[in-house]
C-alpha atoms as one frame of an Amber mdcrd trajectory, in Angstrom:
protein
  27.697  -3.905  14.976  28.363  -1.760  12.248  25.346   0.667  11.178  24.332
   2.696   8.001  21.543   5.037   8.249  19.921   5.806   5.181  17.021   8.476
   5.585  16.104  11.351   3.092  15.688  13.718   6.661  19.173  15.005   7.631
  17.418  15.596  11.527  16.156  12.004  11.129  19.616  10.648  10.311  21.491
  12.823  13.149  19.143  11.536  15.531  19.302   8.044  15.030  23.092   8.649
  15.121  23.147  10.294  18.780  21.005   7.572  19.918  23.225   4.419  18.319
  26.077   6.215  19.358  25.032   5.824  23.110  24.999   2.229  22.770  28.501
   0.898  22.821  27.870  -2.127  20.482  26.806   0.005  17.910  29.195   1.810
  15.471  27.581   3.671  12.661  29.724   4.041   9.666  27.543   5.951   7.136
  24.647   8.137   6.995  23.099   8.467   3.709  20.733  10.491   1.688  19.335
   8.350  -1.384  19.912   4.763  -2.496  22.445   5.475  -4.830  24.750   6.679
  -1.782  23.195   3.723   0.122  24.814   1.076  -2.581  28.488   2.981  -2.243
  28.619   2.799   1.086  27.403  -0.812   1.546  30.134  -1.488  -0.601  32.719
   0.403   0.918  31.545  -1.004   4.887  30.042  -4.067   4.650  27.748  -3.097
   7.398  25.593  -5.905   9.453  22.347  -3.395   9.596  20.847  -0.923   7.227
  18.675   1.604   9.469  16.379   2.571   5.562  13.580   5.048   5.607  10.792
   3.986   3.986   9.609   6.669   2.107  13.157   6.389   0.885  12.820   2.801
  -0.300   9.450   3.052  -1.921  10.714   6.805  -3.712  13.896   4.795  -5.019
  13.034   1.863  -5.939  15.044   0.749  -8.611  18.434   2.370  -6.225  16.978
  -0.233  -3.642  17.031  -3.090  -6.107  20.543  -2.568  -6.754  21.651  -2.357
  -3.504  19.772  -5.905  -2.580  21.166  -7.717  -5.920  24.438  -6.114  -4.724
  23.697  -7.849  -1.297  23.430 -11.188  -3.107  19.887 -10.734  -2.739  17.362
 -13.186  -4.247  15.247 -12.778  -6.757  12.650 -13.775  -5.165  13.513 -12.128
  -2.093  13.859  -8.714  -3.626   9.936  -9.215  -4.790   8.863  -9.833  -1.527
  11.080  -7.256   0.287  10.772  -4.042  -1.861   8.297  -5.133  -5.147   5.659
  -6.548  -3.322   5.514  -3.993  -0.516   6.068  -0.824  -3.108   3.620  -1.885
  -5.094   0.729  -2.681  -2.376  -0.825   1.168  -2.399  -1.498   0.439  -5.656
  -3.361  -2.944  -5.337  -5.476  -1.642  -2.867  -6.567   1.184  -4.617  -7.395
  -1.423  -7.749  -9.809  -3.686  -5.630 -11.608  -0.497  -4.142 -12.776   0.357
  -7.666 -13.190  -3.463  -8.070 -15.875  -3.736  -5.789 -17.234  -1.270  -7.186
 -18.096  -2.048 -10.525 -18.155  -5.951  -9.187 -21.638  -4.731  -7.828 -22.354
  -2.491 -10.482 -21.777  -5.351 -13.210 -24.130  -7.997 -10.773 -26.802  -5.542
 -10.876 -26.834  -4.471 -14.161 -26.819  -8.784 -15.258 -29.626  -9.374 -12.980
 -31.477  -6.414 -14.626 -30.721  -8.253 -17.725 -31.091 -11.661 -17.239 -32.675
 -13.161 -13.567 -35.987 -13.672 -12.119 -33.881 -12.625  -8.626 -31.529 -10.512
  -6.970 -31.143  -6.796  -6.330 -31.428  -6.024 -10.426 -34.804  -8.248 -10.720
 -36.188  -6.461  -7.545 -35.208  -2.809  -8.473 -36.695  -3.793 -12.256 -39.503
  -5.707 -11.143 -41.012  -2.956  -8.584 -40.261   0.465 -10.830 -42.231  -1.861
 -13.355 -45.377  -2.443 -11.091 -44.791   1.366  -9.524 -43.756  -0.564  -5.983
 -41.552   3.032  -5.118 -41.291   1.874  -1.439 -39.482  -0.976  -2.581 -37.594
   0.312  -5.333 -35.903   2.896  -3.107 -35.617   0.071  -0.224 -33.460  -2.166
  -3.132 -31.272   1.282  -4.260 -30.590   2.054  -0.638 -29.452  -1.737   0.334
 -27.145  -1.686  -2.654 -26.199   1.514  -1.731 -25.153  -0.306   2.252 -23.891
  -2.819   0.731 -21.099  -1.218  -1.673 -20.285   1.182   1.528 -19.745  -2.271
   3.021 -17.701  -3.459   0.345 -15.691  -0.492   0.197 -15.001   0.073   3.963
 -13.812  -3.896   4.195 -11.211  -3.312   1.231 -10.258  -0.086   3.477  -9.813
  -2.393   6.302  -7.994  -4.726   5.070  -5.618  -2.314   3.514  -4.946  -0.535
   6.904  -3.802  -4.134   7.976  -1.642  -5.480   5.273  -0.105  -2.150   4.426
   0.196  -1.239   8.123   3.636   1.293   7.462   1.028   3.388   5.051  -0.121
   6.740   7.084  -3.734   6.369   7.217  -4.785   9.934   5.690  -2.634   8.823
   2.490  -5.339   9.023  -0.782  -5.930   5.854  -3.125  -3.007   4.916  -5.345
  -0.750   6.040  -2.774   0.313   9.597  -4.394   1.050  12.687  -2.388  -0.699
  15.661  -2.983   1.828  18.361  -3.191
């Protein structure tokens, strides 16, 4: 099977290559650097497996289009294998401020506009100097966009499970 490893870590690619080259069935014809080297050498090899760093992919990822429409890719194929997944970071970190101002915007309606809910209870009680229960209503919204927050978290871990977990919102280095 003909290999090209494609990884932005020249250690990274030299180990990969002493381990392939241990297997018999495995022949690795290039070792790349960036996507733009990636595309020449799929041309020039024709390989049967791509060995691509991620970080590599996600950095590049108009290089990585190319090489998939030069693959005969799909359009709808290259959205799910490289748009989709590059963009996900991003998504996330959209719905974590969503839930935010989700509950802000409920609240600040019911203050408005209800005879119940968290906004008619907060109103209601500061009105009739209830304190106890004003700062019991503050504190459960308070839980409840924690909540709301943490289960966004969650379910980002999951669907973006290549993401390092320590990586901040929008998925941006700090460097």
């Amino acid at each position: 099977m003909r290999i090209i490893i494609a990884d932005t870590r020249p250690g990274v690619r030299s180990a990969l290559e002493l381990l392939l080259k241990r297997q018999p069935e495995f022949e690795v014809v290039d070792k790349v650097a960036s996507t733009v080297a990636l595309l020449a050498a799929v041309r020039a090899h024709q390989p049967q497996m791509v060995l691509l760093d991620w970080e590599l992919a996600r950095r590049e990822q108009a290089g990585l289009i190319d090489l998939m429409r030069a693959s005969s890719a799909s359009r709808w194929h290259i959205f799910w294998q490289v748009k989709l997944p590059t963009s996900g970071s991003h998504v996330f970190a959209g719905l974590e401020v969503a839930v935010a101002f989700a509950l802000i915007g409920c609240v600040v309606m019911e203050f408005v506009g209800s005879t119940r809910g968290m906004g008619f209870i907060i109103q209601d009680s500061s009105n009739t100097f209830d304190l106890p229960l004003t700062f019991a209503a503050v504190i459960t919204l308070g839980i409840v966009g924690v909540l709301g927050n943490s289960a966004v978290r969650i379910l980002r871990h999951v669907v973006l499970f290549w993401e390092p977990r320590d990586r901040p919102a929008g998925g941006r280095h700090n460097a």
